[in-house]
Each structure stands twice: as C-alpha cells, then as structure tokens.
C-alpha positions in Angstrom: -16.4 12.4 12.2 -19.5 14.4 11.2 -21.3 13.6 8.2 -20.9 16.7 6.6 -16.8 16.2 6.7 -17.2 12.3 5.8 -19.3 12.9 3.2 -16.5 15.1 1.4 -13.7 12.8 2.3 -15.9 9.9 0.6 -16.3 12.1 -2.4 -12.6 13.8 -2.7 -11.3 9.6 -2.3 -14.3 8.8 -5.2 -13.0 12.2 -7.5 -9.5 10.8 -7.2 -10.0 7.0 -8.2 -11.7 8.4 -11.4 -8.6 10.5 -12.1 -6.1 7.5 -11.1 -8.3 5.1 -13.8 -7.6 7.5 -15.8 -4.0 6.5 -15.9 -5.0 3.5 -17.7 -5.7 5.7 -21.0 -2.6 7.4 -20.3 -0.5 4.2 -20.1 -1.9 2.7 -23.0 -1.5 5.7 -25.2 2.1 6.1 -24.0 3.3 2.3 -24.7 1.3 2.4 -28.3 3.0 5.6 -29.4 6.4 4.2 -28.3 5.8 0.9 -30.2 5.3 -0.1 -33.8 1.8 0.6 -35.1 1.3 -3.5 -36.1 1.2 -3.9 -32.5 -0.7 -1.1 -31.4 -4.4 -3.1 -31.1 -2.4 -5.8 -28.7 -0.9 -2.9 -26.3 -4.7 -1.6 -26.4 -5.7 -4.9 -25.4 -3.5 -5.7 -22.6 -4.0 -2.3 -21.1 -8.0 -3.2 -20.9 -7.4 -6.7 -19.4 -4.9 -5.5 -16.2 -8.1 -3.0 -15.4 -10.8 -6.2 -16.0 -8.9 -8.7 -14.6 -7.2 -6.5 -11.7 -10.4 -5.3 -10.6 -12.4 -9.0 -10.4 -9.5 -10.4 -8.6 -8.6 -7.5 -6.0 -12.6 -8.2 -5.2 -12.8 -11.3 -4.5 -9.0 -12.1 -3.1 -6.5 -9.3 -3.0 -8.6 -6.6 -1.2 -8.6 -9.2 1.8 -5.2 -10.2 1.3 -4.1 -6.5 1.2 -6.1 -5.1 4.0 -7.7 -8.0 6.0 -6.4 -9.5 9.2 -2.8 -10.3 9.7 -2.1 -13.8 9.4 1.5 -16.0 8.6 3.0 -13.4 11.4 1.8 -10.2 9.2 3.4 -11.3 6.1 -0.3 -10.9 4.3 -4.1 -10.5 5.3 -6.8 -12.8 5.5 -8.4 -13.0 1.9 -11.7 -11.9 1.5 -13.2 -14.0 -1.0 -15.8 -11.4 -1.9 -16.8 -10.3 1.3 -16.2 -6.8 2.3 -17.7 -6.9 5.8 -14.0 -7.2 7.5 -13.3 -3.9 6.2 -14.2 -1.4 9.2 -12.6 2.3 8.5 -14.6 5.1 8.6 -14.9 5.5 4.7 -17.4 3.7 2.9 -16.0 0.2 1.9 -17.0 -0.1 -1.6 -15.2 3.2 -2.6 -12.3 2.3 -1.0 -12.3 -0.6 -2.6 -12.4 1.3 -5.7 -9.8 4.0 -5.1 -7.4 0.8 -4.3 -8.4 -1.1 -7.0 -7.5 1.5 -9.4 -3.7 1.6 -7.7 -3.5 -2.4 -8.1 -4.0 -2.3 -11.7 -1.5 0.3 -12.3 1.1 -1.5 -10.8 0.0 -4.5 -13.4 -0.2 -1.8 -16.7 3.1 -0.6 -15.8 4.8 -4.2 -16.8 3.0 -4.4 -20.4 5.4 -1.7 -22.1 8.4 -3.5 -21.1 7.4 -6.6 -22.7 6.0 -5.2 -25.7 5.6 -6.6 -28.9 6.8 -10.3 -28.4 4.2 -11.7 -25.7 2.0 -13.6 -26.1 -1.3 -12.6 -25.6 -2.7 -15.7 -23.6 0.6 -15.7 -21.2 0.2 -12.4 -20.1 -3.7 -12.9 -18.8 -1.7 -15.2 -16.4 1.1 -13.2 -15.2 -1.2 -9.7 -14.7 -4.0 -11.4 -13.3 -0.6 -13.0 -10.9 0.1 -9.9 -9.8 -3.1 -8.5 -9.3 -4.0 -11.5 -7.2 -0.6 -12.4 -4.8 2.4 -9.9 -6.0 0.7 -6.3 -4.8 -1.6 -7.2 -2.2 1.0 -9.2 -0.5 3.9 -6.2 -0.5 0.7 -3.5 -0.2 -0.5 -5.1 3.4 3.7 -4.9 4.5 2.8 -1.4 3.7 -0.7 0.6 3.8 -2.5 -2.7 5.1 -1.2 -2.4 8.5 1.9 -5.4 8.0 5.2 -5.5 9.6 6.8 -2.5 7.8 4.2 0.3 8.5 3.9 -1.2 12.2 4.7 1.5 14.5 4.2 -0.5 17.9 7.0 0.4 19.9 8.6 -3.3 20.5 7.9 -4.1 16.1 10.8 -4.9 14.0 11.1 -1.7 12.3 11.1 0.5 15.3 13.5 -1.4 17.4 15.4 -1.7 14.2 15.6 1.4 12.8 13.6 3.6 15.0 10.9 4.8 12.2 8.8 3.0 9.8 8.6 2.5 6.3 7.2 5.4 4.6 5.8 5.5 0.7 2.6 7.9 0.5 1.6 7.0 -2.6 3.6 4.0 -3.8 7.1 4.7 -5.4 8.1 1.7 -4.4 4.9 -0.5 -3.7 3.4 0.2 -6.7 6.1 2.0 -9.0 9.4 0.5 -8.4 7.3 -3.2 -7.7 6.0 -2.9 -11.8 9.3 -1.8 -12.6 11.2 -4.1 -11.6 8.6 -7.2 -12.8 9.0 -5.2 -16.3 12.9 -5.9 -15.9 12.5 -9.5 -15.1 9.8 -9.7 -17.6 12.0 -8.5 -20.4 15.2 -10.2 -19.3 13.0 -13.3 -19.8 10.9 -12.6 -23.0 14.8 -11.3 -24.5 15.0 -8.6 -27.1 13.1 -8.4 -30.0 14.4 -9.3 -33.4 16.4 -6.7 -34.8 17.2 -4.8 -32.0 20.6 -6.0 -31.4 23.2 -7.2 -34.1 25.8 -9.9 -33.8 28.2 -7.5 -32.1 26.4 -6.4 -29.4 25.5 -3.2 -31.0 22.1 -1.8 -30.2 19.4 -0.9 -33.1 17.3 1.9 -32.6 13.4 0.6 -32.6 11.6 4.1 -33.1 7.6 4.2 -32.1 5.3 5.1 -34.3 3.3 8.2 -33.1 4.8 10.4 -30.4 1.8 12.5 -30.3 0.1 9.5 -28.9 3.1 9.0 -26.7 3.0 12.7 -25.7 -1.1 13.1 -25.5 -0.8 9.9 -23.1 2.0 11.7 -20.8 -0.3 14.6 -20.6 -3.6 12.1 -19.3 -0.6 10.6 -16.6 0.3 14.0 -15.3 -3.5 14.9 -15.2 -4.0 11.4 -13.1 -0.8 11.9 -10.9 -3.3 15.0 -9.4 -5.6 11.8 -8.0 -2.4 9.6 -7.6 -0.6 11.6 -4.7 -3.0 14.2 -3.2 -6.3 11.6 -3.5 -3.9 9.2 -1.3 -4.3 12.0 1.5 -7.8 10.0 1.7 -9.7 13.1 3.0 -10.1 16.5 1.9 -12.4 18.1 4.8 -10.7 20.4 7.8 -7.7 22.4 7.6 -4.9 19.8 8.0 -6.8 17.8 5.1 -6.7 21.1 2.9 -3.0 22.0 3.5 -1.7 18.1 3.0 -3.5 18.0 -0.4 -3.0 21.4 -1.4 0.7 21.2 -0.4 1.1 17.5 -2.1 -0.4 19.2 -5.6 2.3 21.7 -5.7 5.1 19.1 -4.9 3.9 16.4 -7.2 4.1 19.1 -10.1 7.2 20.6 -9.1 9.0 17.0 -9.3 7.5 16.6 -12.7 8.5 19.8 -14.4 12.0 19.7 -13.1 12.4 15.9 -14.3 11.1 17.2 -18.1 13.4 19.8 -17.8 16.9 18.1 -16.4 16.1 15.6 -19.4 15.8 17.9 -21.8 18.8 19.6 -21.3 20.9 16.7 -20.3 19.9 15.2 -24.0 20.5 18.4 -25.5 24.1 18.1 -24.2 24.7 14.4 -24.8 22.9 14.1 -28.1 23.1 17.5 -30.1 19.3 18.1 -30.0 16.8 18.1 -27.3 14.9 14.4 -27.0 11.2 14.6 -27.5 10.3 10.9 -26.3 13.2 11.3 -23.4 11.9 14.3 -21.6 8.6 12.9 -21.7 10.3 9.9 -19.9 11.8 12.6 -17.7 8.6 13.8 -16.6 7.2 10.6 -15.7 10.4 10.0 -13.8 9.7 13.5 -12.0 6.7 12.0 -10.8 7.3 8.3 -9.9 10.5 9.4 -7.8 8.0 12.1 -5.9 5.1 9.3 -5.2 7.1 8.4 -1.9 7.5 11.7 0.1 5.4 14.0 -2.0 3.7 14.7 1.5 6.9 15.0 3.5 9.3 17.1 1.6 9.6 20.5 1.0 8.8 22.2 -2.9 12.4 23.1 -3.1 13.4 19.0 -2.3 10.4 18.2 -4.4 12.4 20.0 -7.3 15.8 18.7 -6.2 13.9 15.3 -6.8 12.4 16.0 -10.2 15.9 17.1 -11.2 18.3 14.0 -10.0 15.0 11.7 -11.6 15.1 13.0 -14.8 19.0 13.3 -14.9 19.4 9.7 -13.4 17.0 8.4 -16.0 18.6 9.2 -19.1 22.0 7.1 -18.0 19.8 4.2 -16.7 17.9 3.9 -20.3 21.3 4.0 -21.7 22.6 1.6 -19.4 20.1 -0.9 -19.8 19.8 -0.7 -23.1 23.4 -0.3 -24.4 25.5 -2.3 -21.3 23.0 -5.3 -20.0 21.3 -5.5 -23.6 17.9 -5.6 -22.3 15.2 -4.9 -24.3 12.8 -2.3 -22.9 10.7 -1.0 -25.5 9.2 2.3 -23.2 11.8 2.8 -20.7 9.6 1.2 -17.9 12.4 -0.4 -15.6 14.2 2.9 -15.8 11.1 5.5 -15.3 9.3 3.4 -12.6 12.1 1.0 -11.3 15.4 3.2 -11.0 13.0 6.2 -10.4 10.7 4.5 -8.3 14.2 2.9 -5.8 15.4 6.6 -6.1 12.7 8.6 -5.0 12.2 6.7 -2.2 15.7 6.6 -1.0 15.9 10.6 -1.4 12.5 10.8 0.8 14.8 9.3 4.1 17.0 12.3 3.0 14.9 15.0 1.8 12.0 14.6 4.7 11.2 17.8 6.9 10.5 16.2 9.9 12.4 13.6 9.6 15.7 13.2 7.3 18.9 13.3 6.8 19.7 16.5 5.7 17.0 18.1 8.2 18.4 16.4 11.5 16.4 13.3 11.6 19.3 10.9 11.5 20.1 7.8 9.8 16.7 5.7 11.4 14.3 7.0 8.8 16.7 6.2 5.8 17.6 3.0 7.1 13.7 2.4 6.9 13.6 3.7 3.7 16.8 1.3 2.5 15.0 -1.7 3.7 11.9 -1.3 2.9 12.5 -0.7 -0.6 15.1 -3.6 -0.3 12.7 -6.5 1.0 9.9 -4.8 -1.2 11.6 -5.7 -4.8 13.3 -8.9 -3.5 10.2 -10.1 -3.4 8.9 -8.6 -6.8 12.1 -9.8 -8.5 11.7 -13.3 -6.9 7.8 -13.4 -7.3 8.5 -12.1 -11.3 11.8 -14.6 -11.3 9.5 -17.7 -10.7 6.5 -16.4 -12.7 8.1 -15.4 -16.3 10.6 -18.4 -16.1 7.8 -21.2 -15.4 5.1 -19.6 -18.0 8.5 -19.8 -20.5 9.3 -23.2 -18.9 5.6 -24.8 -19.3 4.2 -23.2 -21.9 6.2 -20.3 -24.0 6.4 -16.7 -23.2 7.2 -15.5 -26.6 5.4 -15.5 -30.0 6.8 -17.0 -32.9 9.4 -15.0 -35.1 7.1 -15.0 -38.0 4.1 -13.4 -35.7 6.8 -10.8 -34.5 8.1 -10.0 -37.8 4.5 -9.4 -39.0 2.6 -7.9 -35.9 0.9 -9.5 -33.0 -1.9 -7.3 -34.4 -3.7 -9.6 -37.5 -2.0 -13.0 -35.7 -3.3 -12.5 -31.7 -6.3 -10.1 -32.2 -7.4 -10.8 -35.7 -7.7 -6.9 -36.5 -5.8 -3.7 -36.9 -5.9 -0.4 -35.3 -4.7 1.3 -39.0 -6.2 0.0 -42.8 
C-alpha cells in the first residue's frame, strides 16, 4: 500500500474512533434522561468508568486476547499483556488499538441502563471491567480476530458446515446483541425496582426525568453510528474504499429513519398518541439491527430493516416488561438484544450477494443462525455466572432505603441538581 493511501486509511480509522467515543456521551445522556434525576450523577459515573476501565484492560489483556494468536483450538488469542508487538497489519497498531477499544467499551456502557438505579456502585466496577477483560474479546476473536467463526479455510467448521462464514460488519451481534443480552441477565438478577410492579403483577410506569437529555443523547448516537459502521470499512482510500463507506453511510441512516418512523406510527396506533421516548428507541433499534449487514444489503433492505426493528421493538418492550416482569429501565435488552439477534438474522436473508431472498441459499443464514446462537450462549452463560456470584458473594443490589432516596447523595456523595 503506498503511503499516500495508508496514510488516509490511518486517519479515516483515527476520525471514526473519535466519533464511536462519542457514543459514550450519547449513552450516558440517553440512560440519565430515561431515569430518575436522584440517580442521574451514578449513570454519569458508570458511563466514565466502562471507557477508563475498558480501555486499561483491553491494553494490557483483551487486545491480545481478541486479536493475538489462536490458542485453546481458536476459542481466544494469546493475551498481550501490554505488548503490542504481535500485532502485524498494515495500519498503525496504536490506532487500531484505539478504534477497537472504543467498540469494547460500548459493548460494556450498553449493560449500565438496564441495571439502573439499584446497583451498586462497587459491583459494577467488577462486572464492566469482566466484560471488558474476558466476555468481548473472547466472542470478538470467534469473530473479527480471525477465530473459528470468521475462518474461511476451506476444510474449517463453518464452511464445511454451512458453506459461508459468520458475517457481522460492525457488531449487531458481537457487540450489540452481546450487551443486550448481559443487560437481560443483569436485570433478571438485580430484579425490579421498588415500585415498579404491584402485588398483582401489574406493571407501574417509572417515567425519566428529562427526555431532552434522552433525545439530545439519541441525536450524539446517530452522529456516532456515522464512525460505527462506515469507520469499520477500516480504509477510506481507492475507489472500492469510497463506494463501501459511502454506500454503508446511506444504509446505516436509512435503517434508522425507518425504525423512528415504524415506531412512531405503530405507537400512535396502539397508544392514542405518538411515543416520544419509543420512537427514539425505534431509531436506535433502526440502527443496531443494520450494524450486521449495513455493508451487504441493499438501501431498499436497509429500510425493510429499519422498519421490522422499530415495529419488533415496541412488542418486545412490552413483552418484557408487561409478560416476564423484568425490569429494564431504558429498553436495552429490546433495542440492542432483540434488535441486535434480528438484524443479524435478516442480513442471511437480505444480503445481495449472498441471501436468501437473492439466491444465495440457506448456507449463509445458517451461518448467521449459529453464529448469533453460540455468540449469546456464551454472553448469557458468561453474565449467568457473573451477576449470580457477585449477588451470591457479596450483594448486587443497594439497600431499599439508598434506592428509595437515590444512589446519588448515598454512592457518590453529590448531586447533579440543588
């Protein structure tokens, strides 16, 4: 590669980390606006320490583990222990690093929402810095880091299996549906918070207390979606770089317009009025279920799956909430776990070159299917074992009287409103 074209590639990778860390704002404004405000400092908080934590930890052990040297048969990589010299692409290391770091934290931010407003504070330091350490670098070298599911050697598992690989471009399901479905587990074990379901079984309404910040924070996501999908393209120089990004652009903002809008309407229908804090759920939905095959599907399927997102989503809330009586306070097992599973499923059917409904037969959705399948068994056994041992050994759940009053004053010692 000539230096002229590497050196654009480095910066268009470097321009696209910057706008995926700036997720992190978006995630925290988003999970603060849909929460209480005497918990808004602690949401803050926990937002900061999945970036801090995430990025020491991915440097000195999940980096490795994610893209270093198969070992245990290409189950993980060889940790790194702070060493980067294994790394041997053609992009500088320490910006890859970077861009990669900035995707492991997100998958850890995304479990925060979900178990909002009764953790506490010291417990979940252990389980994000858990994740960030063994849970996404083990399921990320299956997938980008060259393990079993992405390996395309003709006598490998997956293609005498299924004939195709596992595809996810920019992590429905490794980093989406994986902190979507810890947020499940996670709230399944933390249970609901007082008040929000009576004797009956009949579930309370728990409004947030600024959608602005809710919406403002959907806004910075969409912005940082932009780096998300097209900065995974990892190069931006000749004309195949130019089309892939430019055409990944298009579909990432198709899917999240048609999300907004089938949740809009479908509230509109089932409620009366049209759902503020829903259709910006529907967005993000749009956009999680596009993260897999944002590169491979056309913008008409990229609409197609924006709209069965955002539909699906609203039933799944509802589902969750009203049937299983789990307590998620932001939607994040619907928007990134159903969304995230869906998405990736409808890229085996909705590819161009290679799906269902294009001719491709059943070999690529049958990738797709297990994939996604061995990929959240082991989240949900990984978040099984986690939440139920820190609630086993040492108590997942603040006191009623700290919930009652806000983890705010009791955790933090300070306020974010006098």
């Amino acid at each position: 590669m000539n230096e002229v074209g590497l050196s654009l590639d480095t910066v268009w990778m470097l321009l696209a980390a910057m706008l995926v860390f700036w997720m992190q704002p978006g995630f925290a404004l988003c999970e603060a606006g849909f929460t209480r405000s005497k918990n808004c400092a602690n949401i803050l908080m926990k937002n900061f320490v999945d970036f801090m934590f995430g990025s020491l930890l991915f440097f000195f052990i999940g980096f490795g583990i994610m893209f270093g040297s198969d070992i245990l048969g290409g189950f993980m990589g060889l940790p790194n222990w702070g060493d980067l010299s294994f790394y041997k692409g053609d992009l500088p290391v320490e910006g890859f690093l970077i861009f990669e770091t900035v995707f492991c934290a997100t998958s850890a931010t995304i479990v925060s929402g979900a178990m909002a407003e009764r953790t506490k504070f010291s417990m979940y330091l252990v389980y994000s810095a858990f994740i960030s350490l063994i849970i996404y670098p083990v399921e990320g070298h299956w997938t980008w880091g060259g393990g079993w599911l992405c390996n395309d050697a003709a006598d490998s598992f997956m293609m005498t299996t299924f004939g195709d690989v596992f595809h996810d471009f920019a992590g429905s399901a490794i980093v989406h549906s994986v902190g979507g479905v810890l947020a499940f587990i996670g709230a399944i074990a933390l249970g609901p918070r007082l008040g929000k379901y009576s004797k009956e079984g009949k579930s309370h309404a728990i409004p947030g207390h600024n959608l602005t910040l809710a919406a403002l924070g959907v806004f910075i996501l969409w912005l940082g979606w932009f780096g998300f999908n097209p900065g995974s393209q990892l190069a931006a120089s000749g004309e195949v770089n130019r089309i892939a990004i430019s055409h990944v652009f298009l579909t990432t903002n198709l899917a999240a317009v048609a999300g907004g809008v089938a949740t809009m309407f479908l509230t509109w229908i089932k409620y009366g009025k049209p759902s503020l804090s829903l259709t910006l759920n529907g967005i993000l939905a749009g956009l999680v279920g596009i993260t897999a095959g944002c590169d491979l599907v056309s913008p008409v399927g990229a609409v197609i799956i924006g709209l069965i997102c955002g539909t699906v989503l609203v039933f799944a809330i509802e589902f969750i909430d009203h049937k299983l009586h789990i307590d998620d306070p932001v939607g994040a097992s619907s928007v990134h776990g159903v969304c995230g599973i869906l998405g990736t499923l409808l890229t085996g059917l909705l590819s161009t070159s290679n799906g269902v409904f294009y001719g491709g037969g059943w070999g690529f959705f049958g990738a797709e299917c297990f994939g996604i399948l061995v990929i959240d068994l082991w989240a949900a056994v990984c978040g099984f074992i986690l939440f139920y041992s820190i609630k086993k050994l040492h108590g997942l759940r603040v006191d009623a009287r700290i919930e009652e009053e806000g983890l705010d004053i009791y955790e933090h010692g300070e306020s974010c409103y006098n």
